[in-house]
Gaussian input, Z-matrix of N, CA and C with variables (Angstrom, degrees):
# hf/3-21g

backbone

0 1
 N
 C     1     B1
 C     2     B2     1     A1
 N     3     B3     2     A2     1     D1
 C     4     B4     3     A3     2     D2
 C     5     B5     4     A4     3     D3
 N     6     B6     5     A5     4     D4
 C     7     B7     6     A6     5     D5
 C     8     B8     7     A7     6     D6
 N     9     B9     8     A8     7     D7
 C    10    B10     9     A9     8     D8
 C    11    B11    10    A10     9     D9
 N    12    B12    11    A11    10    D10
 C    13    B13    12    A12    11    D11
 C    14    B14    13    A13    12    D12
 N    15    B15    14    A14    13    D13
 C    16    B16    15    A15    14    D14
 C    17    B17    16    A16    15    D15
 N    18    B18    17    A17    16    D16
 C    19    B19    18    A18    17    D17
 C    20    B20    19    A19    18    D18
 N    21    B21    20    A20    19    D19
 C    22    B22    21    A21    20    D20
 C    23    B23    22    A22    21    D21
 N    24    B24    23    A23    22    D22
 C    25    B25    24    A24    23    D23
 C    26    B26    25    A25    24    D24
 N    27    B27    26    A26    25    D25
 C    28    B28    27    A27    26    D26
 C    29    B29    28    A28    27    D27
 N    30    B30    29    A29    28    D28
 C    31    B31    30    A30    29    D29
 C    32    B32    31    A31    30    D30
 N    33    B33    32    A32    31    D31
 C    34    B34    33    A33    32    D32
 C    35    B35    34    A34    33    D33
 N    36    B36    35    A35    34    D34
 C    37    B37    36    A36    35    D35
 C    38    B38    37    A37    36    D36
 N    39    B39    38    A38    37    D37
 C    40    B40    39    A39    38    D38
 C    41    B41    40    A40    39    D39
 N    42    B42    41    A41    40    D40
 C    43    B43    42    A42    41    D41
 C    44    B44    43    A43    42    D42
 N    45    B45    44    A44    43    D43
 C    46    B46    45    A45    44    D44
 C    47    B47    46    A46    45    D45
 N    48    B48    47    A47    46    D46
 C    49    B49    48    A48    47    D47
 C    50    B50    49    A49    48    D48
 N    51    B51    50    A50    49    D49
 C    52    B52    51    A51    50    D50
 C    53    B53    52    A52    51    D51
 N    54    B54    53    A53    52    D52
 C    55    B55    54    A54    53    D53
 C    56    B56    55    A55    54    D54
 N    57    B57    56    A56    55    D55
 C    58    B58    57    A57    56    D56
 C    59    B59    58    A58    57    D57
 N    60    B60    59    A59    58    D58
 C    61    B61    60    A60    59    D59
 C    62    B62    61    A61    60    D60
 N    63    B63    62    A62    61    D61
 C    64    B64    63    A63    62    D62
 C    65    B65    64    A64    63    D63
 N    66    B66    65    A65    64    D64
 C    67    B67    66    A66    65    D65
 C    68    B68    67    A67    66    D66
 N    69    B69    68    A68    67    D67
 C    70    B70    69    A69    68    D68
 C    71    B71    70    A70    69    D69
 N    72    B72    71    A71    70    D70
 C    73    B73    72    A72    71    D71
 C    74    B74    73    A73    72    D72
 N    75    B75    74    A74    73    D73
 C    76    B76    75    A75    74    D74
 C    77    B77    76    A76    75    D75
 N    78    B78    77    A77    76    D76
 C    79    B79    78    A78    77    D77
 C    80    B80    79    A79    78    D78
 N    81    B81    80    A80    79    D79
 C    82    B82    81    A81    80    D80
 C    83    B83    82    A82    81    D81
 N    84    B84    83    A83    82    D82
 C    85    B85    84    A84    83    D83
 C    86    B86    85    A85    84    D84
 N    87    B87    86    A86    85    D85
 C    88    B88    87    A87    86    D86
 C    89    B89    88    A88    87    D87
 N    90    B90    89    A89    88    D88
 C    91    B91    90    A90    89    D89
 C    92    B92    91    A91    90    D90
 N    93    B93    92    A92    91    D91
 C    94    B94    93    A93    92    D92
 C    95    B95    94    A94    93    D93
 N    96    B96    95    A95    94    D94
 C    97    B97    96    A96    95    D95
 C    98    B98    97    A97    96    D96
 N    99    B99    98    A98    97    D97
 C   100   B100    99    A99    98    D98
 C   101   B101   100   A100    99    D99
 N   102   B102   101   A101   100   D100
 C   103   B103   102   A102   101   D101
 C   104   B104   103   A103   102   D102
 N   105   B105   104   A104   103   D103
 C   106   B106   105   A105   104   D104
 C   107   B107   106   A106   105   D105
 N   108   B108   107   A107   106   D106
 C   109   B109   108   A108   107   D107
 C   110   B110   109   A109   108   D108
 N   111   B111   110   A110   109   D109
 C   112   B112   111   A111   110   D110
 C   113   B113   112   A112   111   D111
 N   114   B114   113   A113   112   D112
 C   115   B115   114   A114   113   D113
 C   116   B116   115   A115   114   D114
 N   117   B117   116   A116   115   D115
 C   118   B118   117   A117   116   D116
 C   119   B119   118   A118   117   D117
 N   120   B120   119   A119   118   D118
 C   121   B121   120   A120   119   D119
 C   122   B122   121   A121   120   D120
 N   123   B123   122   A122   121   D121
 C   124   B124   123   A123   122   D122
 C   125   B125   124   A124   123   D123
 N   126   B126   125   A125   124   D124
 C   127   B127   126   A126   125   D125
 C   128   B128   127   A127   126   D126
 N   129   B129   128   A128   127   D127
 C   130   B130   129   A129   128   D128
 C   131   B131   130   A130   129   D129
 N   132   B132   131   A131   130   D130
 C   133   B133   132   A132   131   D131
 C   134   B134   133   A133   132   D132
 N   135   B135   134   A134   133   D133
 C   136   B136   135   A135   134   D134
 C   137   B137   136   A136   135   D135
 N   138   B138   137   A137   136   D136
 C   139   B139   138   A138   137   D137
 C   140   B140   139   A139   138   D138
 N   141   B141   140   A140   139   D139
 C   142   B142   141   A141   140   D140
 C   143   B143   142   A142   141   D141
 N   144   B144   143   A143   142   D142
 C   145   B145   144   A144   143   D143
 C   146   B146   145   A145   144   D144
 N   147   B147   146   A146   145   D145
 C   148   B148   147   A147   146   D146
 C   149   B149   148   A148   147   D147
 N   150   B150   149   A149   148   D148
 C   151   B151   150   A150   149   D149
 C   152   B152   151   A151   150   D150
 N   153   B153   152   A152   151   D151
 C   154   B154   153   A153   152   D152
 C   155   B155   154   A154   153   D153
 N   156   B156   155   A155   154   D154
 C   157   B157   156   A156   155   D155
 C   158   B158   157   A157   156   D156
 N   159   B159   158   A158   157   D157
 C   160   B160   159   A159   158   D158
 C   161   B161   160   A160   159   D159
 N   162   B162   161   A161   160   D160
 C   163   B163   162   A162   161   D161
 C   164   B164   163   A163   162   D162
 N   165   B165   164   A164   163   D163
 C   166   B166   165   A165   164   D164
 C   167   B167   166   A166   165   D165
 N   168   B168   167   A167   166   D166
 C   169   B169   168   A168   167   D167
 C   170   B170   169   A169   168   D168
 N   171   B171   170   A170   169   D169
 C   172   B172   171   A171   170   D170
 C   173   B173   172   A172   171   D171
 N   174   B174   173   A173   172   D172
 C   175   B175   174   A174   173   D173
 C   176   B176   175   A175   174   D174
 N   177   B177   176   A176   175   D175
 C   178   B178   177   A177   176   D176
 C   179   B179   178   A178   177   D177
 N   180   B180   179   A179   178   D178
 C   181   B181   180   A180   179   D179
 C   182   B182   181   A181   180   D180
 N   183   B183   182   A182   181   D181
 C   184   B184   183   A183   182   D182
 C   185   B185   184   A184   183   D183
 N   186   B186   185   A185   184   D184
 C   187   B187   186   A186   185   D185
 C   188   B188   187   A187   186   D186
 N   189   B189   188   A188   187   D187
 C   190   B190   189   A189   188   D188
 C   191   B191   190   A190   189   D189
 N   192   B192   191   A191   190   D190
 C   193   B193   192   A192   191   D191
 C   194   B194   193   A193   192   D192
 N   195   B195   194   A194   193   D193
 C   196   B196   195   A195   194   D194
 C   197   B197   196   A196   195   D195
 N   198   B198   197   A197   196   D196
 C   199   B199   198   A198   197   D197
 C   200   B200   199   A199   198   D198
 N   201   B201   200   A200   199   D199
 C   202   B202   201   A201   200   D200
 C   203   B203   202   A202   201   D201
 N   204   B204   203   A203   202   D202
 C   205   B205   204   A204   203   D203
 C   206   B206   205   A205   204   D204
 N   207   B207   206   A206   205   D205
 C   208   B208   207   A207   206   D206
 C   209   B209   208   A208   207   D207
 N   210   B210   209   A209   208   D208
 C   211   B211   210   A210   209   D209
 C   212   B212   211   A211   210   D210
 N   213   B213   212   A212   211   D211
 C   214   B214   213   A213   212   D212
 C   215   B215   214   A214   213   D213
 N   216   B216   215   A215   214   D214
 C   217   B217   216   A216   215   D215
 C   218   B218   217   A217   216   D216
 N   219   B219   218   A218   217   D217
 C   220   B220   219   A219   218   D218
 C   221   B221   220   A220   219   D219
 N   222   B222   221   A221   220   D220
 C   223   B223   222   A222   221   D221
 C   224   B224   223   A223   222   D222
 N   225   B225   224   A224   223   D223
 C   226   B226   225   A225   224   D224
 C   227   B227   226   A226   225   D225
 N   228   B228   227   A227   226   D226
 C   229   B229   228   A228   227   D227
 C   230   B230   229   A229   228   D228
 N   231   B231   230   A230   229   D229
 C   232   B232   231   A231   230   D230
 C   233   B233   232   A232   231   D231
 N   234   B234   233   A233   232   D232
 C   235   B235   234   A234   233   D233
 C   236   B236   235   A235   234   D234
 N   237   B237   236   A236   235   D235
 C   238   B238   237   A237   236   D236
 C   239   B239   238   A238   237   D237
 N   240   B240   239   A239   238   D238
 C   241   B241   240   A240   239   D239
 C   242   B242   241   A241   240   D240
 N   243   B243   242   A242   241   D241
 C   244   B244   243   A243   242   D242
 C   245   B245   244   A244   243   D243
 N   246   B246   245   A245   244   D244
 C   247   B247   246   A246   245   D245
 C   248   B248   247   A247   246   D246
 N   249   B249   248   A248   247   D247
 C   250   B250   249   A249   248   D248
 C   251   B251   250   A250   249   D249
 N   252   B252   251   A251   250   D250
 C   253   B253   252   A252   251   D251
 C   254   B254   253   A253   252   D252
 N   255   B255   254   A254   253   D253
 C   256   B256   255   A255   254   D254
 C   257   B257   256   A256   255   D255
 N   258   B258   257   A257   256   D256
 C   259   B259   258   A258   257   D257
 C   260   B260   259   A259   258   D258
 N   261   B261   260   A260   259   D259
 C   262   B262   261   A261   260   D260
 C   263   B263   262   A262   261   D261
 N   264   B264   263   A263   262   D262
 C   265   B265   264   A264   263   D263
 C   266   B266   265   A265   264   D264
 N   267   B267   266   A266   265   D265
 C   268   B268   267   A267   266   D266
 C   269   B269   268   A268   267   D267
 N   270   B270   269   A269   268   D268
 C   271   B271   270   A270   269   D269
 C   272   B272   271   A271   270   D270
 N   273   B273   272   A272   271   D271
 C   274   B274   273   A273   272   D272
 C   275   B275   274   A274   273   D273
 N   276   B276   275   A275   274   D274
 C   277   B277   276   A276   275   D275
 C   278   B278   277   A277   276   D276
 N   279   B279   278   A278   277   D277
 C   280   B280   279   A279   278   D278
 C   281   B281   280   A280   279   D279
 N   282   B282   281   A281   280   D280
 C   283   B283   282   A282   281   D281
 C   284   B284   283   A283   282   D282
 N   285   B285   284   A284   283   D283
 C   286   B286   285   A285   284   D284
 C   287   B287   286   A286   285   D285
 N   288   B288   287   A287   286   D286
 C   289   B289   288   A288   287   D287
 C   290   B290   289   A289   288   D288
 N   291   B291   290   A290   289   D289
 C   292   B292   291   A291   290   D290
 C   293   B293   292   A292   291   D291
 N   294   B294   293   A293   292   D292
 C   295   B295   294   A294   293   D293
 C   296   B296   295   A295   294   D294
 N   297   B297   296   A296   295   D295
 C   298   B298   297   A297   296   D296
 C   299   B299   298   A298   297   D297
 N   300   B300   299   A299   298   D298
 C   301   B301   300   A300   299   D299
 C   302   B302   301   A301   300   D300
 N   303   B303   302   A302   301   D301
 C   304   B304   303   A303   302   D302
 C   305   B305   304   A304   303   D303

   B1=1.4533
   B2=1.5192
   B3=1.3069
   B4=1.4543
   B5=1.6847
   B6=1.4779
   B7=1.5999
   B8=1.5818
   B9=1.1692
   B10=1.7951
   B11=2.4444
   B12=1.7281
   B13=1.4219
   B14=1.4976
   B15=1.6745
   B16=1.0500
   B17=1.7162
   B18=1.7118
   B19=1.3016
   B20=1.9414
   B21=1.3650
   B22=1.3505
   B23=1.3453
   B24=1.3465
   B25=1.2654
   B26=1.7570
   B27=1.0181
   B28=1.8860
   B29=2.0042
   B30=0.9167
   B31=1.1564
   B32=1.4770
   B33=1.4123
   B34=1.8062
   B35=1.3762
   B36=1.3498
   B37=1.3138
   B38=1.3367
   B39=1.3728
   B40=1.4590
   B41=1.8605
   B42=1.1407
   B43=1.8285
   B44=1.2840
   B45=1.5831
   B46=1.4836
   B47=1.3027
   B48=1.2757
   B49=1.8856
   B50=1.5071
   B51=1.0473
   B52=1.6296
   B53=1.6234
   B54=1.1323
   B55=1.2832
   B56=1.5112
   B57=1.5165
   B58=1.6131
   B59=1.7734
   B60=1.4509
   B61=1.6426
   B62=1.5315
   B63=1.2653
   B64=1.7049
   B65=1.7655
   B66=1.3173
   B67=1.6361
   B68=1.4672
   B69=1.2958
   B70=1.5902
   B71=1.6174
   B72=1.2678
   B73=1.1853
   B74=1.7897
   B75=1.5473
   B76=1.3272
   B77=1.4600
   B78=1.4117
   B79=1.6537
   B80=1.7144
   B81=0.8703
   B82=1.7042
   B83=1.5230
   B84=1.1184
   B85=1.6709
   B86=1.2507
   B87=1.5365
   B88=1.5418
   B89=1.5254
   B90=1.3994
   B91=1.0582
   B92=1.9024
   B93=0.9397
   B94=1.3772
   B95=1.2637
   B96=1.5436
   B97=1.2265
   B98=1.5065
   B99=1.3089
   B100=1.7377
   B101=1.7954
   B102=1.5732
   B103=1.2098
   B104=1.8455
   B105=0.9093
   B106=1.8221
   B107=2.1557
   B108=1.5625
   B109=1.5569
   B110=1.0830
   B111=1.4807
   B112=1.5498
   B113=1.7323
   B114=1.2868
   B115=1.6494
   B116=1.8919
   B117=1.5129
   B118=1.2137
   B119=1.5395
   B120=1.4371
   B121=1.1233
   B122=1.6581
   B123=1.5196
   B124=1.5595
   B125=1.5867
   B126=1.5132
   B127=1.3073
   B128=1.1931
   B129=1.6129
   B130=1.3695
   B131=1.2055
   B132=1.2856
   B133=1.8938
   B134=1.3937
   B135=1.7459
   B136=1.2253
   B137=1.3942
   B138=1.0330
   B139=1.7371
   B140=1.8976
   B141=1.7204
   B142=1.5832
   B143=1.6067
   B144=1.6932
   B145=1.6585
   B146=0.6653
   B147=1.7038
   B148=1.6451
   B149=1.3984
   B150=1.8719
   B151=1.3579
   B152=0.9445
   B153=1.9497
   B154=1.4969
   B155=0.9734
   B156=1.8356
   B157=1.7692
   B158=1.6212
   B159=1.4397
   B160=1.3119
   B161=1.4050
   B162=1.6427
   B163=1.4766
   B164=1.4450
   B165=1.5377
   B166=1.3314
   B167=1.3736
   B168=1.2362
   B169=1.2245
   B170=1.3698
   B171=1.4376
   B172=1.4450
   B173=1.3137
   B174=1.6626
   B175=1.3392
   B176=1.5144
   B177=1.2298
   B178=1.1823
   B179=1.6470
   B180=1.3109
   B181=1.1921
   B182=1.6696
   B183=1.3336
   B184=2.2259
   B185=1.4824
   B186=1.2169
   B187=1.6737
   B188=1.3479
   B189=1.7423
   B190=1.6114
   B191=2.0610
   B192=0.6157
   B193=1.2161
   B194=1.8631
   B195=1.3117
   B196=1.7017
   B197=1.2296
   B198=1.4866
   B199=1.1653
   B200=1.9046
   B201=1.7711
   B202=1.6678
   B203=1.5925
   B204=1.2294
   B205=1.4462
   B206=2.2728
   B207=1.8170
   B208=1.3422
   B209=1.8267
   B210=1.0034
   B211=1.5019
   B212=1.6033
   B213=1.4692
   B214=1.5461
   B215=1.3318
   B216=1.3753
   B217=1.3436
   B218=1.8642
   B219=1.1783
   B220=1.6841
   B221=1.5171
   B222=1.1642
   B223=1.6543
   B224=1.5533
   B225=1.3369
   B226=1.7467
   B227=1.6568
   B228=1.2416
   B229=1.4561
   B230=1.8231
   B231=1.4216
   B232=1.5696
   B233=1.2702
   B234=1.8319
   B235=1.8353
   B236=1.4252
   B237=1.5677
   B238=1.6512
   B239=1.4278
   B240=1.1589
   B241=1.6366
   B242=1.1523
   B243=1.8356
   B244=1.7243
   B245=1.3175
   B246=1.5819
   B247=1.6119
   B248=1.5583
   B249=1.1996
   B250=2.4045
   B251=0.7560
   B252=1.8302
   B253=1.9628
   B254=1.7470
   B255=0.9011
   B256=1.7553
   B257=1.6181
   B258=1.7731
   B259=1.3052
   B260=1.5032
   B261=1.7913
   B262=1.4560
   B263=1.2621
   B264=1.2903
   B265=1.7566
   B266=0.9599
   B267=1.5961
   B268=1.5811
   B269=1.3488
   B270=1.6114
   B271=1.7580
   B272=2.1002
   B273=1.2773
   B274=1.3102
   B275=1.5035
   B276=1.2514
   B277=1.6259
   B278=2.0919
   B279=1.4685
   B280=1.2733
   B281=1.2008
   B282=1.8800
   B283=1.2527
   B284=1.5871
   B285=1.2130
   B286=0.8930
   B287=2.1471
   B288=1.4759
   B289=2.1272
   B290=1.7931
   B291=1.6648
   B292=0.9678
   B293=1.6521
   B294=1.2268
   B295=1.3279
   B296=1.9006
   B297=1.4425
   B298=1.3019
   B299=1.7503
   B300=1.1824
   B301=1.0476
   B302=1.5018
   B303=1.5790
   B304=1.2355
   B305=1.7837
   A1=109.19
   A2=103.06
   A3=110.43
   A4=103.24
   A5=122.31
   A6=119.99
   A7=131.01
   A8=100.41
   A9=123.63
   A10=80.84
   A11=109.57
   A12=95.28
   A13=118.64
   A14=119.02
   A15=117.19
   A16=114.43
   A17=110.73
   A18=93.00
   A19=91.04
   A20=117.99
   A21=120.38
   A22=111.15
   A23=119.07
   A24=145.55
   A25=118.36
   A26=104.87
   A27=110.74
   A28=96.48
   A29=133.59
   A30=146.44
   A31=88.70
   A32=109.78
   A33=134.74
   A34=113.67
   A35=128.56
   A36=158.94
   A37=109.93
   A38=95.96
   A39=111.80
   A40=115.19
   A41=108.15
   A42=108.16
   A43=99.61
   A44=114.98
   A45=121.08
   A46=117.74
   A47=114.81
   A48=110.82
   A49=110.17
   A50=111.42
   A51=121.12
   A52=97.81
   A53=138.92
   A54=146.91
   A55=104.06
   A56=121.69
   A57=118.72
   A58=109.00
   A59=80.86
   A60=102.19
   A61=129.90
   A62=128.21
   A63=121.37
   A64=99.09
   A65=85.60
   A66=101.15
   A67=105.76
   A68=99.91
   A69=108.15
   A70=120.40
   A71=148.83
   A72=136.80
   A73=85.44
   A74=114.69
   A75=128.81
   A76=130.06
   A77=114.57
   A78=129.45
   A79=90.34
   A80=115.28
   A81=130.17
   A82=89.64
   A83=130.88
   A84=126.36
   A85=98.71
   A86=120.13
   A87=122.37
   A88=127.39
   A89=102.84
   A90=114.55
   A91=109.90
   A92=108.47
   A93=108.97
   A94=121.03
   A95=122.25
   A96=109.12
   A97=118.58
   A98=118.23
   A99=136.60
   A100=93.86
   A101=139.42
   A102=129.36
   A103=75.01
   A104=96.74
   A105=105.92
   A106=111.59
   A107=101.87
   A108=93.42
   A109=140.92
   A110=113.85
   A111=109.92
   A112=101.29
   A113=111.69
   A114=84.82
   A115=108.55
   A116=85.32
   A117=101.34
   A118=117.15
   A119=128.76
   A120=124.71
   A121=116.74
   A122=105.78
   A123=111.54
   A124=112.94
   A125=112.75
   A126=129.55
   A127=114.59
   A128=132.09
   A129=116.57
   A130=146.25
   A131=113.98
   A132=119.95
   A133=70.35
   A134=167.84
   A135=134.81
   A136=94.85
   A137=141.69
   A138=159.69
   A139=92.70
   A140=102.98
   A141=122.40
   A142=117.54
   A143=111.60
   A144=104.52
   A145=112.58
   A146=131.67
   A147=124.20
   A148=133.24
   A149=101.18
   A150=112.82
   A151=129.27
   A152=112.57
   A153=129.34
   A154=118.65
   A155=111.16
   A156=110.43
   A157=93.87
   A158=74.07
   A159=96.60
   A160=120.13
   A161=118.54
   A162=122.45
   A163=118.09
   A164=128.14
   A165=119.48
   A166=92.29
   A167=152.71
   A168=152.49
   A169=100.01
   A170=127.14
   A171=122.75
   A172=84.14
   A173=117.75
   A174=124.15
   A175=113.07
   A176=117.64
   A177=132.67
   A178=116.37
   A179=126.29
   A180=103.80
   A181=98.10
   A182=133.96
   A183=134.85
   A184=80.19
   A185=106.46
   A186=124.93
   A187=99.39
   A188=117.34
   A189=114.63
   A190=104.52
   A191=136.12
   A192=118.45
   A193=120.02
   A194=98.29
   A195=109.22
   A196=103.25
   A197=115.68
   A198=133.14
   A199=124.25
   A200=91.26
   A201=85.11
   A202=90.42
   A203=113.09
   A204=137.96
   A205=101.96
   A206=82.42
   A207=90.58
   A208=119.15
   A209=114.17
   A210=120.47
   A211=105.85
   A212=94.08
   A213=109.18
   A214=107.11
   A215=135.34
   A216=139.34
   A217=108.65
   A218=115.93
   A219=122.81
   A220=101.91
   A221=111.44
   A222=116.11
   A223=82.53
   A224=106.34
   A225=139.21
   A226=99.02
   A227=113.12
   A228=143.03
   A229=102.31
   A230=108.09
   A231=88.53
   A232=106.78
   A233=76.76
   A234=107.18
   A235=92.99
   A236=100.92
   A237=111.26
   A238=127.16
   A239=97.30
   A240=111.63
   A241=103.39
   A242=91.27
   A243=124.37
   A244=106.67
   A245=117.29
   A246=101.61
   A247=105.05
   A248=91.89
   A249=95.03
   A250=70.97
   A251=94.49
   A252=115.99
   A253=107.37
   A254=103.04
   A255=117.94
   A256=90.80
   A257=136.06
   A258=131.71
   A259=90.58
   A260=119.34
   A261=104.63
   A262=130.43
   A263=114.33
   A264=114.93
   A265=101.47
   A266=138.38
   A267=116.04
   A268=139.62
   A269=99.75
   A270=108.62
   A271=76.11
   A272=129.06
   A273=110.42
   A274=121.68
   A275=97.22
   A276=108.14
   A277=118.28
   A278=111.54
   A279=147.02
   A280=96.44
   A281=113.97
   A282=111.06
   A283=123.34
   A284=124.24
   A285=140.66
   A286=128.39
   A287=82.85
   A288=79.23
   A289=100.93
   A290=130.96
   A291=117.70
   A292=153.31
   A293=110.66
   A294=124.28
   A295=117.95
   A296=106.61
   A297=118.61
   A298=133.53
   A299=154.70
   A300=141.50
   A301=129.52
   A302=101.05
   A303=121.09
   A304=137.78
   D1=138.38
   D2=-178.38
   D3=-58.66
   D4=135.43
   D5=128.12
   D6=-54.92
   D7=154.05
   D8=-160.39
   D9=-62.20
   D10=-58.72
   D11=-172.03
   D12=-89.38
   D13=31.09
   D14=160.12
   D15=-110.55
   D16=18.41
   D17=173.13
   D18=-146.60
   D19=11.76
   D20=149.47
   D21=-111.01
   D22=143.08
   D23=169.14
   D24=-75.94
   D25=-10.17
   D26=-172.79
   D27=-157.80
   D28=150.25
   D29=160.46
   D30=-146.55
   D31=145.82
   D32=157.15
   D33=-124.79
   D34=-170.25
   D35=118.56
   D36=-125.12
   D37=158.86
   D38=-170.10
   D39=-158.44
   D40=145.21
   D41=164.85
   D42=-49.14
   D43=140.79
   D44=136.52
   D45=-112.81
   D46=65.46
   D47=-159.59
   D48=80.89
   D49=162.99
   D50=-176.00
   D51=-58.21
   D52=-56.72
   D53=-141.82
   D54=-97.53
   D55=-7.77
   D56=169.71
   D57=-147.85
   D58=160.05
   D59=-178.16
   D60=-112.18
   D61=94.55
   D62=-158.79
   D63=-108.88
   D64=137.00
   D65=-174.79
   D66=-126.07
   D67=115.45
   D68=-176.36
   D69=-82.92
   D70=162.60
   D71=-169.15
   D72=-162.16
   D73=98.73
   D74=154.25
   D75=-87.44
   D76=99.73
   D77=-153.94
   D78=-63.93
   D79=169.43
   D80=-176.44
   D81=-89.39
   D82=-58.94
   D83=-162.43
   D84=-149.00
   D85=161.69
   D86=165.91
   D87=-35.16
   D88=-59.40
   D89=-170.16
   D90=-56.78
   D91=-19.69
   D92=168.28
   D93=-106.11
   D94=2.22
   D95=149.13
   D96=-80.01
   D97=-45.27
   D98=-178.85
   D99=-46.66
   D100=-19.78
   D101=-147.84
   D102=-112.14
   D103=-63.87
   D104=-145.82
   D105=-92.40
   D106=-14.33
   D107=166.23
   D108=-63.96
   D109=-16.09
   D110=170.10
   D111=-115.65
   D112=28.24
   D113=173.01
   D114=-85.40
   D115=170.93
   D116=-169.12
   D117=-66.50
   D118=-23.77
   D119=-174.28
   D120=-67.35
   D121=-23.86
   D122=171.28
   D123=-116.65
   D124=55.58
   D125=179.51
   D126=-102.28
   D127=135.18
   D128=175.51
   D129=-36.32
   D130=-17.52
   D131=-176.15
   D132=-99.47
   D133=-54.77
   D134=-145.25
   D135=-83.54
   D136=-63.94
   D137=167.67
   D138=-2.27
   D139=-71.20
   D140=172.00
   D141=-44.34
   D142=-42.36
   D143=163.32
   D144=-62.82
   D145=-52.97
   D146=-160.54
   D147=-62.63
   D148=-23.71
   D149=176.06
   D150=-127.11
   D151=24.24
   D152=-175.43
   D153=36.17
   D154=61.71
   D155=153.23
   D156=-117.28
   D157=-171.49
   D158=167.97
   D159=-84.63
   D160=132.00
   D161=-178.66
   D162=-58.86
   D163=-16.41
   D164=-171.77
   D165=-90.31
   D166=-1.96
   D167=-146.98
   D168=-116.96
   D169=-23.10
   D170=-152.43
   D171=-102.14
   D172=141.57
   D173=165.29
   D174=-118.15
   D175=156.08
   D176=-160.71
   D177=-130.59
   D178=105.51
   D179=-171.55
   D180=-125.68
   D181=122.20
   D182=171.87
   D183=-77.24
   D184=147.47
   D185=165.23
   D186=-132.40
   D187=87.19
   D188=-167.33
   D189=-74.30
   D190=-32.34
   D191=177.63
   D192=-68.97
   D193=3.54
   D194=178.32
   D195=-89.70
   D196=-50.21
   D197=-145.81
   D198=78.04
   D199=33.73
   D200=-155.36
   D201=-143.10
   D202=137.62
   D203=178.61
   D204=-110.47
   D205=116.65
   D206=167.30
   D207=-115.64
   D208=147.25
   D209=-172.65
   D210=-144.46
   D211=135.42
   D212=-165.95
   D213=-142.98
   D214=141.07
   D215=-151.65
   D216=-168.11
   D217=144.76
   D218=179.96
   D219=-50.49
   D220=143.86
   D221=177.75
   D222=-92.38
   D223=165.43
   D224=-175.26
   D225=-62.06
   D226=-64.51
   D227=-156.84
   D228=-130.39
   D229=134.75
   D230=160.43
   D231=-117.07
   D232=179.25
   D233=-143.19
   D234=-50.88
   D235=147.66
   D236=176.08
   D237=101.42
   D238=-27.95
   D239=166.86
   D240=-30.98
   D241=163.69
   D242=161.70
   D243=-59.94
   D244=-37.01
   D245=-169.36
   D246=-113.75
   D247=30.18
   D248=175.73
   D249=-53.75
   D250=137.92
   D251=126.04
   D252=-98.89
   D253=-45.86
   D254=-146.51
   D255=-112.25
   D256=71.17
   D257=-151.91
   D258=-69.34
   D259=-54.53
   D260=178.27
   D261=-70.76
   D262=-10.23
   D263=-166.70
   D264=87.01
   D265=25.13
   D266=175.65
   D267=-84.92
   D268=4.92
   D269=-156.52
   D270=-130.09
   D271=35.94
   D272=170.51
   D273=-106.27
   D274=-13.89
   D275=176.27
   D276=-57.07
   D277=-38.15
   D278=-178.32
   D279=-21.18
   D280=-65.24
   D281=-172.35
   D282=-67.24
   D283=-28.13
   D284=132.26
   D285=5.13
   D286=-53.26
   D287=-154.34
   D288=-87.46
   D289=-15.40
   D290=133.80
   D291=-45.17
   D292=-25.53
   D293=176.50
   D294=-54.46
   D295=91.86
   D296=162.00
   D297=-9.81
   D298=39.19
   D299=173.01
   D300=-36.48
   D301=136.85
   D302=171.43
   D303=-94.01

C-alpha cells in the first residue's frame, strides 16, 4: 500500500491563527488525487485520532482543480503558550507522511 509521501509531492503544516492548525496535502498528479482524496486513512475521525481532537471540529476541505486536500483542526494549546513546542505548527504534518492509503 502506498504511503500518504509516496503519492504527494509537498505535505505542510501551517498556523491557521493561534487557535488552529491547517495541513496541506499537494497530490503529485490528478490521478493520485482522484485515487487517494477521500480515503479513509486521511478522514476526519482519523485526522481527530492522530491529533486528539475532536472529530466534529476537524474540517476537511479536496480542492479538485489543485489536486490538493486541506485539513484544519483546534490546536491543543494556543500558539505562544507555556507549553509551545511547534509555535508555527511547522514540524506537525511528519506524523502524517507514513500513513498507509487505501
Amino acid at each position: 500500500m502506498p504511503k500518504l509521501r509516496d503519492v504527494c509531492r509537498y505535505v505542510r503544516s501551517k498556523n491557521a491563527g493561534p487557535f488552529w492548525v491547517t495541513i496541506d496535502l499537494f497530490f503529485k498528479n490528478e490521478e493520485s488525487f482522484r485515487k487517494y482524496h477521500a480515503s479513509e486513512a486521511i478522514s476526519p475521525r482519523r485526522i481527530a485520532e492522530a491529533y486528539g481532537v475532536d472529530p466534529a471540529l476537524v474540517k476537511y476541505f479536496a480542492v479538485e482543480n489543485l489536486n490538493v486536500v486541506k485539513i484544519s483542526f483546534p490546536r491543543k494549546t494556543s500558539q505562544g503558550g507555556v507549553v509551545e513546542r511547534d509555535m508555527h505548527q511547522g514540524q506537525q504534518y511528519v506524523r502524517l507522511l507514513s500513513i498507509e492509503l487505501t
